[in-house]
Residue, then its C-alpha position, 0 to 999 in steps of 0.5 A: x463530542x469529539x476533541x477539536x484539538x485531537x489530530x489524527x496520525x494515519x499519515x505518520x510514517x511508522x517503518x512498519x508501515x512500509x515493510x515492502x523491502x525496497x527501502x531496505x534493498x536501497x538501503x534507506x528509510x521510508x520516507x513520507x512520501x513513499x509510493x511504494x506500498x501505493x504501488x503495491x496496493x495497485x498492482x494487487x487490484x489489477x491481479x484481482x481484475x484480471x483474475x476475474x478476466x480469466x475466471x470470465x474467459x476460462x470458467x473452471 
């Protein structure tokens, strides 16, 4: 049985977490509310779904 009091961290923001450089390029810390690995997370599923378009056009 799990601890009812045991509270989950996977929301707290470590700065390791959000190493995509933009924070770094502004010159600022992440915040908790940074979409930027949001956003990166996206672009790789629409990369891997057209891939998989172009492997359907152009089969190799």
């Amino acid at each position: 049985m799990e601890d009812s009091n045991k509270v989950e961290d996977s929301d707290k923001v470590e700065d390791s977490d959000y190493d995509c450089g933009f924070c770094s390029i502004q010159g600022t810390k992440p915040c908790s509310d940074c979409l930027m690995p949001r956003f990166l997370e996206v672009l790789k599923m629409i990369e891997g779904d057209l891939s998989s378009i172009s492997h359907a056009i152009y089969p190799e």
